[in-house]
MDAnalysis code that builds the backbone (N, CA, C; Angstrom):
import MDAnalysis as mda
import numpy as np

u = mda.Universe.empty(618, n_residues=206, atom_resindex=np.repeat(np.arange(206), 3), trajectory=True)
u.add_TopologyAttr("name", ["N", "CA", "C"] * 206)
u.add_TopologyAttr("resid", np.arange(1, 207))
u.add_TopologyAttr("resname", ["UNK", "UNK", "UNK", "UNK", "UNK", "UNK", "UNK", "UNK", "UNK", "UNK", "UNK", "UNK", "UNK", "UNK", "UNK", "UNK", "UNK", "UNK", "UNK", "UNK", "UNK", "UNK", "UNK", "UNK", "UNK", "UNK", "UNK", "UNK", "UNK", "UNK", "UNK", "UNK", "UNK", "UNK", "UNK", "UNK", "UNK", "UNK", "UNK", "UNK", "UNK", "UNK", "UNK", "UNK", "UNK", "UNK", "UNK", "UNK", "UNK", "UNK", "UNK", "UNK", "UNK", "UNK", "UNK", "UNK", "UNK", "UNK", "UNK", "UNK", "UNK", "UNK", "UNK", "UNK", "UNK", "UNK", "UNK", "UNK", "UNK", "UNK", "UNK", "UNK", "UNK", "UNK", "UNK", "UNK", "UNK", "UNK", "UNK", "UNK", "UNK", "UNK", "UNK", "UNK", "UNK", "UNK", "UNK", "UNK", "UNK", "UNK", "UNK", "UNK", "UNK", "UNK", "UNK", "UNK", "UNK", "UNK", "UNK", "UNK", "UNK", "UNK", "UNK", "UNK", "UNK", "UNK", "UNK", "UNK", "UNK", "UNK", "UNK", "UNK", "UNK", "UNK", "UNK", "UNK", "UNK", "UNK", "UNK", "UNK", "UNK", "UNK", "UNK", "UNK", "UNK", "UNK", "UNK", "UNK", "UNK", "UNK", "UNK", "UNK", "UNK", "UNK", "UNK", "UNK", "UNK", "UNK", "UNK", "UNK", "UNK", "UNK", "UNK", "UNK", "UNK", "UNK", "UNK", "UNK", "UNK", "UNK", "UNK", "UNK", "UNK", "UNK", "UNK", "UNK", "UNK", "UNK", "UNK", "UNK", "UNK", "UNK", "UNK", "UNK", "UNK", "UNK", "UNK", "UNK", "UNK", "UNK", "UNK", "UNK", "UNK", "UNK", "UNK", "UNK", "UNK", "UNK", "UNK", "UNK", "UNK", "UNK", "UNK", "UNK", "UNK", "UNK", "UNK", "UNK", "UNK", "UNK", "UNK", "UNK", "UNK", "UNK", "UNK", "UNK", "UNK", "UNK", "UNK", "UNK", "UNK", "UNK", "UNK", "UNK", "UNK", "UNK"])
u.atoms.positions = np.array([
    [-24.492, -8.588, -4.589],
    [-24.538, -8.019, -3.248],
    [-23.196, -8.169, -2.526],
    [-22.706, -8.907, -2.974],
    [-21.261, -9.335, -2.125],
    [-20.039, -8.573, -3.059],
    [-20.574, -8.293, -3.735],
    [-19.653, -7.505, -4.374],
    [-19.391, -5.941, -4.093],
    [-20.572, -5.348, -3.660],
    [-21.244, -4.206, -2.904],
    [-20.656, -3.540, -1.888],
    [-20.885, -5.189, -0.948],
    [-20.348, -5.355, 0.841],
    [-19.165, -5.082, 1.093],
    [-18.536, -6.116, 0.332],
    [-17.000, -6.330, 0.629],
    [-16.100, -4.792, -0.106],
    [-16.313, -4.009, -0.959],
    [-15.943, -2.942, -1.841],
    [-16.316, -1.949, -0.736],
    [-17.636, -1.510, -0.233],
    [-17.479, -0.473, 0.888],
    [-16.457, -1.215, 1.826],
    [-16.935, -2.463, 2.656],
    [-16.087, -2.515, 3.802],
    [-14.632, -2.047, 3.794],
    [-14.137, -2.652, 2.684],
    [-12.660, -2.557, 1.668],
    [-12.200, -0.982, 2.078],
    [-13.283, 0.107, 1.125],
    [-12.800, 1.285, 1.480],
    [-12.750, 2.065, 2.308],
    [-13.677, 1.429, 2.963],
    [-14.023, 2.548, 4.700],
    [-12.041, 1.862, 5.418],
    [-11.999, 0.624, 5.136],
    [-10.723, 0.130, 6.010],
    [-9.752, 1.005, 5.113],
    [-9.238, 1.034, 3.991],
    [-8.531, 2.124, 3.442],
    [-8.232, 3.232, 3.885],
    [-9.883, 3.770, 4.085],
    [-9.794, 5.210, 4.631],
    [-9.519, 5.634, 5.804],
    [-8.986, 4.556, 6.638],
    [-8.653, 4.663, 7.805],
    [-7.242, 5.618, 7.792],
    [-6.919, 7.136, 8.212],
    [-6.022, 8.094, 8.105],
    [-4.985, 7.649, 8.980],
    [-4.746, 6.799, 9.248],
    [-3.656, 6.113, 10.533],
    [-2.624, 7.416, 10.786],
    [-1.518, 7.795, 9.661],
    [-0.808, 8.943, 9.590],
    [-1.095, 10.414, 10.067],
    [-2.997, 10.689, 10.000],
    [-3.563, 11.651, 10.086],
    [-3.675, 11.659, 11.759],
    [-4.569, 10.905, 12.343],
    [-4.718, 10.578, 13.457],
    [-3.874, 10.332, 14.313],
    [-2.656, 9.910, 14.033],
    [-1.656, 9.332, 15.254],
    [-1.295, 10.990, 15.550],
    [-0.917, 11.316, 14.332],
    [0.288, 12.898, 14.393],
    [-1.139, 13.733, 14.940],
    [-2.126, 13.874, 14.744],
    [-3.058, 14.460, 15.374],
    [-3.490, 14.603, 17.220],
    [-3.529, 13.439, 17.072],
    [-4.417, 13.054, 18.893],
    [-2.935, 12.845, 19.443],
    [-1.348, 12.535, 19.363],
    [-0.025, 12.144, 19.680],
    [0.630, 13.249, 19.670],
    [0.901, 14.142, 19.049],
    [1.608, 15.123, 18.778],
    [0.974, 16.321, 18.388],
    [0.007, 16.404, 18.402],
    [-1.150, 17.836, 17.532],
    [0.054, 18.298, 16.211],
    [-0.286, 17.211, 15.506],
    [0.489, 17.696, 14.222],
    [-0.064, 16.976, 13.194],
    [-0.403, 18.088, 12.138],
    [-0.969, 17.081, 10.838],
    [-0.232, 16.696, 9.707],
    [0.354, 15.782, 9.468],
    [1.533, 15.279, 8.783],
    [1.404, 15.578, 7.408],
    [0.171, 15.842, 6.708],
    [0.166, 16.797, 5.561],
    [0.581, 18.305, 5.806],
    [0.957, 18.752, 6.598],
    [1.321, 20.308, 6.675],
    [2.904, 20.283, 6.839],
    [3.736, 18.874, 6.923],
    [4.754, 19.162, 7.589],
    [5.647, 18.018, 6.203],
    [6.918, 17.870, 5.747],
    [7.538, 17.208, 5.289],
    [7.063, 17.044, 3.826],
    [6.721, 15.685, 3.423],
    [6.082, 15.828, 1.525],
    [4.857, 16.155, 1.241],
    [4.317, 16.228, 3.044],
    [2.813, 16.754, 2.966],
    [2.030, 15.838, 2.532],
    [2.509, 14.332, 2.701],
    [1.664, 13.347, 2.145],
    [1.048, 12.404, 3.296],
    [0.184, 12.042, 3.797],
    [-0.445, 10.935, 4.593],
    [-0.234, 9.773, 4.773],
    [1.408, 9.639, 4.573],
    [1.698, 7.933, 4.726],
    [2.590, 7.731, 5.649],
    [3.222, 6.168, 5.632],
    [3.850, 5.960, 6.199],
    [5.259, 6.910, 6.475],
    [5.692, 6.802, 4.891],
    [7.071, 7.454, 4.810],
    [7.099, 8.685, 5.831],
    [6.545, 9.583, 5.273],
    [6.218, 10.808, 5.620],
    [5.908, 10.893, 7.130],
    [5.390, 10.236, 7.822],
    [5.446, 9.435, 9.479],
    [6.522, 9.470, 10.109],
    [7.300, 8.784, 9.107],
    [8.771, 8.256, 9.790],
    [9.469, 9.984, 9.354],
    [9.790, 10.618, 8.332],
    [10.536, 11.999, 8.569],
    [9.834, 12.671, 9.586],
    [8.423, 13.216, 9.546],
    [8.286, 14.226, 10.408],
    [7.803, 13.629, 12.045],
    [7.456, 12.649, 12.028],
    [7.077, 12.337, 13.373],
    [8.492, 11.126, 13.984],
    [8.783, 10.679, 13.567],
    [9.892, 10.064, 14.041],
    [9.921, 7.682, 13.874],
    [10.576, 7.405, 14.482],
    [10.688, 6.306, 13.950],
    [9.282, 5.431, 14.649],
    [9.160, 5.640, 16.432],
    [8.193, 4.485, 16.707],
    [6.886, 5.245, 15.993],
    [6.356, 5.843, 15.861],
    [4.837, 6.515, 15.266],
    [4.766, 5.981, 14.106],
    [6.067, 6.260, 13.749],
    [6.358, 5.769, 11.998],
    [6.163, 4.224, 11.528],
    [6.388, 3.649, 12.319],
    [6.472, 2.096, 12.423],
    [5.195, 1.933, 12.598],
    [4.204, 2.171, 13.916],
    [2.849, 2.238, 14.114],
    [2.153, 2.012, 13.089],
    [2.272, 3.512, 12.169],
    [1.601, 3.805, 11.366],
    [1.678, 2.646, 9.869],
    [2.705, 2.574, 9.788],
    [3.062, 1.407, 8.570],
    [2.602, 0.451, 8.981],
    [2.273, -0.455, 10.220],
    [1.360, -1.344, 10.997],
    [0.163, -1.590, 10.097],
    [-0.294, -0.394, 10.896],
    [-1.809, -0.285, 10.656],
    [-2.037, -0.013, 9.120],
    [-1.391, 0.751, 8.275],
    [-1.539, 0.926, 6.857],
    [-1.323, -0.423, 6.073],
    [-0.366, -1.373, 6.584],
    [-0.426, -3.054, 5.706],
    [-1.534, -3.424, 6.296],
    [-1.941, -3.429, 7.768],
    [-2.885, -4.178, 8.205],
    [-4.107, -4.053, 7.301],
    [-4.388, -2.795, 6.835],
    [-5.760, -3.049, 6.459],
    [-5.745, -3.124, 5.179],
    [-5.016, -2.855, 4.334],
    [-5.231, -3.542, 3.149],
    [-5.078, -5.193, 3.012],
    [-4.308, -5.814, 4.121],
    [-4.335, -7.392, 4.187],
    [-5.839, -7.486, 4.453],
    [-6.441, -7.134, 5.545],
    [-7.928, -7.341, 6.136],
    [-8.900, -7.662, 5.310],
    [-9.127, -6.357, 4.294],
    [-9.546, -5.927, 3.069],
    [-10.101, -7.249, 2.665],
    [-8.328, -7.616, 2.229],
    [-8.426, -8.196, 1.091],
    [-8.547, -10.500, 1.863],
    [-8.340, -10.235, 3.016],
    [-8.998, -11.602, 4.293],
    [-10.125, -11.571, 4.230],
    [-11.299, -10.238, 4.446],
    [-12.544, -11.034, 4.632],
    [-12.803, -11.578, 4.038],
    [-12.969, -11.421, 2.298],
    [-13.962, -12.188, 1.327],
    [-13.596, -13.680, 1.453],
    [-12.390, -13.645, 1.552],
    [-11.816, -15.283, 1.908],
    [-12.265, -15.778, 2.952],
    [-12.380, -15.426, 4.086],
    [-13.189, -15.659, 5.505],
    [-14.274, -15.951, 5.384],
    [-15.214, -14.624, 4.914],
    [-16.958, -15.012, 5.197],
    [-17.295, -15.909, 3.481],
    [-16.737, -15.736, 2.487],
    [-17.396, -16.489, 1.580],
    [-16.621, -17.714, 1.217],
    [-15.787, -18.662, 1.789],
    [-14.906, -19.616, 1.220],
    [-15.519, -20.684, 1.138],
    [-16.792, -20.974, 1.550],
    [-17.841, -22.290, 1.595],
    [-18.863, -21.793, 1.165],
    [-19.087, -21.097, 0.341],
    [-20.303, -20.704, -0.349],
    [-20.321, -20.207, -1.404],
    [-19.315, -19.440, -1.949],
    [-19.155, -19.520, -3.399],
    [-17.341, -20.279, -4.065],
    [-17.729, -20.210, -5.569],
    [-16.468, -20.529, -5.830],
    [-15.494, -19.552, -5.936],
    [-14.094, -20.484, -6.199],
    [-13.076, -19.713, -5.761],
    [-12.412, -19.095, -6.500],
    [-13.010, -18.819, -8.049],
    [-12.516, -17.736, -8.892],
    [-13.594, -16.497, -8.356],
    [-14.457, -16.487, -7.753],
    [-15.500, -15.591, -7.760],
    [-14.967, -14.511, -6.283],
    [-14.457, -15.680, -5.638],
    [-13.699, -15.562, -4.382],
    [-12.870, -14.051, -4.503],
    [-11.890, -14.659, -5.597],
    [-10.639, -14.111, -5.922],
    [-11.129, -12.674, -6.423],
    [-12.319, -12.531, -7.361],
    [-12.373, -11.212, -8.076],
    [-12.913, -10.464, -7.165],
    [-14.045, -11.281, -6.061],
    [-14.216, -10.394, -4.960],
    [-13.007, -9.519, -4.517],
    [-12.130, -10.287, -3.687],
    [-10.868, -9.969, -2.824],
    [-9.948, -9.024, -3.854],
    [-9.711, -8.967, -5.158],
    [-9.443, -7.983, -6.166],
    [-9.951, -6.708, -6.557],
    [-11.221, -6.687, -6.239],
    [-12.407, -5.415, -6.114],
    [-12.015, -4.598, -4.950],
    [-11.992, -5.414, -3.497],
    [-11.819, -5.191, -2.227],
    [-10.410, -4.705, -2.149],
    [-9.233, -5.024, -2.618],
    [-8.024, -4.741, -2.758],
    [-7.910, -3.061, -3.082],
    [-8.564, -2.782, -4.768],
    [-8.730, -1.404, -5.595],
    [-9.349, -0.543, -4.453],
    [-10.380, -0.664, -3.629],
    [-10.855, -0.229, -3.125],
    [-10.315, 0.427, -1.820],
    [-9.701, -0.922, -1.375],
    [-8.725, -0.125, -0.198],
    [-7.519, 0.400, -0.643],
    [-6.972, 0.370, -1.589],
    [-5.799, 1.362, -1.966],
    [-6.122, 2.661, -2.223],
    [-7.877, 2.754, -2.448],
    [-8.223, 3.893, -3.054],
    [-8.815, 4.677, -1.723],
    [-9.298, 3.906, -0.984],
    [-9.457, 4.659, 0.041],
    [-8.230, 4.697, 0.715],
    [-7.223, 4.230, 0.748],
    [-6.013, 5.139, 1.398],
    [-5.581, 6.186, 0.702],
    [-5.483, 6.419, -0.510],
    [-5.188, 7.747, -1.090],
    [-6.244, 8.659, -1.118],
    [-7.587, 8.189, -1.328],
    [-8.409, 9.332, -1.068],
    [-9.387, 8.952, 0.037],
    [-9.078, 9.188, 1.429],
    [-9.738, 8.777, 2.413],
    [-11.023, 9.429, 2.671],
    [-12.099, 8.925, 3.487],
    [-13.254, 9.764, 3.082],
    [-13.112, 10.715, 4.660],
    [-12.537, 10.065, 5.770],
    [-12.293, 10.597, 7.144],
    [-11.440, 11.156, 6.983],
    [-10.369, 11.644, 5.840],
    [-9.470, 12.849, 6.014],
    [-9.824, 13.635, 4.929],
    [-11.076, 14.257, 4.268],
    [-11.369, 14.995, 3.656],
    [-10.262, 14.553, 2.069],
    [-10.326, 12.926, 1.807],
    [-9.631, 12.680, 0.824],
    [-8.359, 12.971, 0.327],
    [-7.531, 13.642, 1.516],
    [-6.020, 13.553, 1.290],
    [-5.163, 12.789, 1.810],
    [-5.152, 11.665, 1.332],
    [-4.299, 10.272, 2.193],
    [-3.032, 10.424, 1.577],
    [-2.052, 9.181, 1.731],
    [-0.657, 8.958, 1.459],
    [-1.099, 8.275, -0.448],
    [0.206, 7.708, -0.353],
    [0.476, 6.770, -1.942],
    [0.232, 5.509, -1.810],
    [-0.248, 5.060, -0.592],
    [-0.894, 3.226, -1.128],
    [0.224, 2.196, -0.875],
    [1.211, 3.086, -0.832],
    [2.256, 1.570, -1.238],
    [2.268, 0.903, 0.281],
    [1.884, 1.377, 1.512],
    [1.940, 0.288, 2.448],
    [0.409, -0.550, 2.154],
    [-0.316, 0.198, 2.018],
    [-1.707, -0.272, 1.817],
    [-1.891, -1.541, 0.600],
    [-1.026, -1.391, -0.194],
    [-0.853, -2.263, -1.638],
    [0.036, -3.291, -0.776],
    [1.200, -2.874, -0.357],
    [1.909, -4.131, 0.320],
    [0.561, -5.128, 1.160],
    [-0.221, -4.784, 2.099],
    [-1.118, -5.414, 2.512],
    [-2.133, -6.450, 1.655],
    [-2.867, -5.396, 0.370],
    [-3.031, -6.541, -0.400],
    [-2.927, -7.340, -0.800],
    [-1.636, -7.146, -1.011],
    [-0.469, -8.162, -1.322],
    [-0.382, -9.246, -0.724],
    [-0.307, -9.013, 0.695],
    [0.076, -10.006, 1.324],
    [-1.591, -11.034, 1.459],
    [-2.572, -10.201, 1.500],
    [-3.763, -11.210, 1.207],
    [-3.906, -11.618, 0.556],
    [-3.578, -11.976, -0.839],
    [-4.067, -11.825, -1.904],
    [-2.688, -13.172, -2.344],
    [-1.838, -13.177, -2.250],
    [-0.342, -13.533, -2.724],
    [1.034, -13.502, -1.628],
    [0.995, -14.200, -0.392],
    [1.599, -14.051, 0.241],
    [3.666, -14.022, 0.014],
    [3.645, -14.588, -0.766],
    [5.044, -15.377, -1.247],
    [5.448, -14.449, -2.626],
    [4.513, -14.053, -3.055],
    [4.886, -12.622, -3.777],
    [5.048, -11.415, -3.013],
    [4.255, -10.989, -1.851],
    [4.431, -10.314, -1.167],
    [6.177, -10.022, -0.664],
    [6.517, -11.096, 0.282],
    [7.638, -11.139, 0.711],
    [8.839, -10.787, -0.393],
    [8.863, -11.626, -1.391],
    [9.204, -11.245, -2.357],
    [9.845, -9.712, -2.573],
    [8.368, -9.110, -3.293],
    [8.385, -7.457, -3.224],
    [9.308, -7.179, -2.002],
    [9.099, -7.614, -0.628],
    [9.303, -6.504, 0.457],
    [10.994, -7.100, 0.315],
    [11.396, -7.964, -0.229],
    [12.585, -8.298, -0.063],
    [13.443, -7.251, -1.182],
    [12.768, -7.519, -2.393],
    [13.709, -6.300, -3.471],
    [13.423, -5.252, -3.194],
    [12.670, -4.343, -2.524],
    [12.216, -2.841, -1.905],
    [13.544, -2.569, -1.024],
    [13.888, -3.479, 0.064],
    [14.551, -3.168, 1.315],
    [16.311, -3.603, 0.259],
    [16.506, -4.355, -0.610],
    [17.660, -4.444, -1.075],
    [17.718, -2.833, -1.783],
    [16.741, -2.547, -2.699],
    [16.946, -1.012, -3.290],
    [17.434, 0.320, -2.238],
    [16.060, -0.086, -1.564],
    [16.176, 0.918, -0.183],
    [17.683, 0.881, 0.349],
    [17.849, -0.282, 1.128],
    [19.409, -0.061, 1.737],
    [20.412, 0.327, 0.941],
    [20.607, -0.119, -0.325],
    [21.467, 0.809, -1.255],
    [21.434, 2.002, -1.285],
    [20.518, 2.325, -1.444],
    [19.923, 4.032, -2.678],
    [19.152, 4.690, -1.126],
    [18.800, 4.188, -0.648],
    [17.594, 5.354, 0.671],
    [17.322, 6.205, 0.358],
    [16.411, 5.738, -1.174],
    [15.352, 6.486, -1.672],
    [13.827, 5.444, -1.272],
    [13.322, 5.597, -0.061],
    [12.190, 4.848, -0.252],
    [10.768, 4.775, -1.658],
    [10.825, 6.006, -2.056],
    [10.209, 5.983, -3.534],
    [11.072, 4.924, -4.345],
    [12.064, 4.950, -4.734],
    [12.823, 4.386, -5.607],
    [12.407, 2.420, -4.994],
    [12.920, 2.209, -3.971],
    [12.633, 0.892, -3.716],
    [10.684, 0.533, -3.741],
    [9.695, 1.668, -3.398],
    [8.472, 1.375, -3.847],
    [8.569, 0.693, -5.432],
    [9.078, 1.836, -5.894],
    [8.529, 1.340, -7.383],
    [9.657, 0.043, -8.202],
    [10.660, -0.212, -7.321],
    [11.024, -1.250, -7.982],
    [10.207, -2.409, -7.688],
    [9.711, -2.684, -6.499],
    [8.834, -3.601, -5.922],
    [7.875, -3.417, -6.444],
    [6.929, -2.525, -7.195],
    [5.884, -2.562, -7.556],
    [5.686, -2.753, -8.778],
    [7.069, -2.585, -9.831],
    [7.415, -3.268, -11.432],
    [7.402, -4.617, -11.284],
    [8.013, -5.113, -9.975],
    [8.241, -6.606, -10.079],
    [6.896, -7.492, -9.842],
    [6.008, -6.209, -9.130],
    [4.858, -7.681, -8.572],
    [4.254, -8.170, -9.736],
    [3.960, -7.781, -11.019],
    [3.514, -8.625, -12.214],
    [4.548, -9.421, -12.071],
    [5.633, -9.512, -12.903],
    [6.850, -10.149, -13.017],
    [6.727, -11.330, -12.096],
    [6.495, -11.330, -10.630],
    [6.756, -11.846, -9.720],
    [5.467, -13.006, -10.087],
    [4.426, -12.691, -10.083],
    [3.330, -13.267, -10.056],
    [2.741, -14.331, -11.286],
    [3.750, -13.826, -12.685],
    [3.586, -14.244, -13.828],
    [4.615, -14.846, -13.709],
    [6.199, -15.340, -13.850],
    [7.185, -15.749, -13.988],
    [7.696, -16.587, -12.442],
    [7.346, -16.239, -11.339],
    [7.834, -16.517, -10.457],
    [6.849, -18.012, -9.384],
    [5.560, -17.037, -9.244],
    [4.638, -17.947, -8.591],
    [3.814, -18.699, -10.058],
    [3.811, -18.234, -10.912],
    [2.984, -18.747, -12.079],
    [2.007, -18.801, -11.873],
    [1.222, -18.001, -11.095],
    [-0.310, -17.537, -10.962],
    [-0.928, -17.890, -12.198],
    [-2.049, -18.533, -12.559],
    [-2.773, -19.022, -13.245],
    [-3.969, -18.094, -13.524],
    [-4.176, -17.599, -12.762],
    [-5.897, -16.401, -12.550],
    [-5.042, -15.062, -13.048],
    [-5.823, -14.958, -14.231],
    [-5.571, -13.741, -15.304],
    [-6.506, -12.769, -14.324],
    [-6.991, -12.941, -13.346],
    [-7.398, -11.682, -12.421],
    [-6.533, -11.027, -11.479],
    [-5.716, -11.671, -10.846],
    [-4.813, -11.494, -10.379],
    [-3.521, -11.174, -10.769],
    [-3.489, -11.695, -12.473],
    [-2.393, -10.812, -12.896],
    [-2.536, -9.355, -13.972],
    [-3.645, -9.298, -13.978],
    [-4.404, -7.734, -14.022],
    [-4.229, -7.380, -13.239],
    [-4.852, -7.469, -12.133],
    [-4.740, -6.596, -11.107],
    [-3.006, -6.190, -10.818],
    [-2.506, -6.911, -10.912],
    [-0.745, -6.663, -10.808],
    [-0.309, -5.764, -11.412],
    [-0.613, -5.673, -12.079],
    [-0.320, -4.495, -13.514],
    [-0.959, -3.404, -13.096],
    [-2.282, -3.535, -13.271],
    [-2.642, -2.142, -12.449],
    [-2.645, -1.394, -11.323],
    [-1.796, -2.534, -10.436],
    [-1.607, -1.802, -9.015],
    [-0.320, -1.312, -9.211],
    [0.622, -2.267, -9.896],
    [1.805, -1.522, -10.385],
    [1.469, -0.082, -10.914],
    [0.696, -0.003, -12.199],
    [0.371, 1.195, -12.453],
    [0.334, 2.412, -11.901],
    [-0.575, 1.545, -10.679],
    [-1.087, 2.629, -9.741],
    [0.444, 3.640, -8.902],
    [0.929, 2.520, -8.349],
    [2.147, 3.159, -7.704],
    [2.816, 3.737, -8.206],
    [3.321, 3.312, -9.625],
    [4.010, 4.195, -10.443],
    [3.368, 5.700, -10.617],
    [2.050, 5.746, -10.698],
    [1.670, 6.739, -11.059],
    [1.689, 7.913, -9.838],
    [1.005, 7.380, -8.960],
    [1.776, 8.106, -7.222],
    [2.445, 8.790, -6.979],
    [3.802, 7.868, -7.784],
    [5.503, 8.483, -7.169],
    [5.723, 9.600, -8.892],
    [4.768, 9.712, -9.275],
    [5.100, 10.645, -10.270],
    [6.104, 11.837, -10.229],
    [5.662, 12.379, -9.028],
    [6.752, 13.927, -8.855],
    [8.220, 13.760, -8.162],
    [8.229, 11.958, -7.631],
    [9.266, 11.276, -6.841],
    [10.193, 11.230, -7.952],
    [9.431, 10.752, -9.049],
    [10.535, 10.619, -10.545],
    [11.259, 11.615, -11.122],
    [10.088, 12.638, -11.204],
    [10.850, 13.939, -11.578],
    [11.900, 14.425, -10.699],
    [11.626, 14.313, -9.140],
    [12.926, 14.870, -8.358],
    [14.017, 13.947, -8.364],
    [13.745, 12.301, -8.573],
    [14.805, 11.906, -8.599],
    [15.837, 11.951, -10.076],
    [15.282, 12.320, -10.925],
    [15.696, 12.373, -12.218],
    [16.937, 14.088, -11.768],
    [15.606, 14.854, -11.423],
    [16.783, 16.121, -11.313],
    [17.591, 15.871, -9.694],
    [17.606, 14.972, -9.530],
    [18.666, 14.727, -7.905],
    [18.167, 15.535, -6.609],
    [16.654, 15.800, -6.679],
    [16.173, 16.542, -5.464],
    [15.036, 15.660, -4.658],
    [15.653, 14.187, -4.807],
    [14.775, 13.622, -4.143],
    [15.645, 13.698, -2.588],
    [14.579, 13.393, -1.351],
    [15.092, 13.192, -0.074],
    [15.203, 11.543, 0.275],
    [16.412, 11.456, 0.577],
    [16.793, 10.035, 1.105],
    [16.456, 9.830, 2.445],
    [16.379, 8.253, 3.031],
    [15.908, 8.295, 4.028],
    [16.539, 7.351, 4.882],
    [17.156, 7.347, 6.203],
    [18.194, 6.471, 6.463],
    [17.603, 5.992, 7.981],
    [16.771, 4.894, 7.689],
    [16.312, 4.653, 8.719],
    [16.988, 3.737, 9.830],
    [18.354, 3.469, 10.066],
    [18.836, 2.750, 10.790],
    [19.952, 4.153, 11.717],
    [19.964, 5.103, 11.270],
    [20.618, 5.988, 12.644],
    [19.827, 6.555, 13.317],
    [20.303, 6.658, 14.754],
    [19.893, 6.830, 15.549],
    [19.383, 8.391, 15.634],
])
C-alpha cells in the first residue's frame, strides 16, 4: 500500500506543468509553441526570460526533492530503512515521469533534468551538489545547457559508486537508470550538437 501512495503522490507532484502554467496565467504564452517547444526549465529561461525562468526551475527541483522527502517523513519509524529507500526510488521514477509526461498538460512536459536534480537532492544530497557543480563548470565553458545536463547525469552513477560509496545497490540502479533516462531525453540535443546546430545559452548577460 505504501508503495501505491507514495508512486501516485510522486507523480501527480511531477506532473505539476510549472513551465506550462507560469507562461500561461503570466504571459498567455505556452512555452511548448515557442523556442524547443519543450516544458522545462531551459526552455523558460529562452522564451520567457530569466526571473520566470528561475521560478520555474524552483518549483521543477522542488518537487522532485518532495517526492522523493515524503517517504522519509511519514515512514522513518515504522518501517525499515532499505524498504524506506526503494520506496523513495519508486517515488523518484515516478516524478521524473510525471514531469515528462504530465497528466495536467495533456502529457507534454520538459526532460526531467531539473526534476531528477530534485531527486537527487532527496535521495543523495552530497551527490547532488556534486552533479550541480560539474553541470555549471560544463555549462560556463560550452553554454550548452544539454551538454552540461548530460555530463552531470554520466557522473551521478560514478559519483555515487566511487565517490560517496553508496552501499544500497538500489540506489545505484537507480543512478544508472536515471542517467539513462536523461541521456535518452537529450537525444535530438546530441544529434544537433554533433552537427553544430545546437543553441547555446548565456545566462549571465543582461
Amino acid at each position: 500500500m505504501e508503495y501505491l501512495i507514495f508512486s501516485i503522490i510522486a507523480y501527480l507532484l511531477g506532473s505539476i506543468p510549472s513551465a506550462v502554467w507560469v507562461g500561461k496565467a503570466w504571459y498567455n504564452i505556452d512555452v511548448r509553441e515557442h523556442g524547443s517547444k519543450n516544458a522545462g526549465a531551459t526552455n523558460t529561461f529562452r522564451v520567457l526570460g530569466k526571473k520566470p525562468g528561475i521560478f520555474v526551475l524552483s518549483i521543477d527541483i522542488a518537487k522532485g526533492a518532495l517526492a522523493t522527502f515524503l517517504p522519509m517523513i511519514f515512514l522513518n519509524s515504522t518501517i525499515e530503512k532499505d524498504l524506506i529507500i526503494q520506496i523513495q526510488i519508486i517515488a523518484a521514477i515516478l516524478a521524473v515521469i510525471g514531469h515528462v509526461f504530465p497528466i495536467f498538460a495533456q502529457f507534454k512536459g520538459g526532460k526531467g533534468v531539473a526534476t531528477s536534480l530534485g531527486v537527487i537532492i532527496g535521495l543523495q544530497p552530497i551527490a547532488a551538489l556534486i552533479c550541480v557543480v560539474l553541470f555549471l563548470i560544463v555549462f560556463i565553458l560550452f553554454q550548452f545547457v544539454s551538454l552540461g545536463a548530460m555530463v552531470a547525469a554520466l557522473s551521478f552513477p560514478l559519483v555515487v559508486r566511487f565517490v560517496i560509496e553508496e552501499d544500497s545497490n538500489w540506489l545505484f540502479s537507480f543512478s544508472i537508470l536515471l542517467s539513462f533516462l536523461v541521456i535518452f531525453a537529450h537525444r535530438q540535443n546530441i544529434v544537433r550538437l554533433m552537427k553544430g546546430e545546437e543553441a547555446k545559452m548565456n545566462l549571465f548577460k543582461k
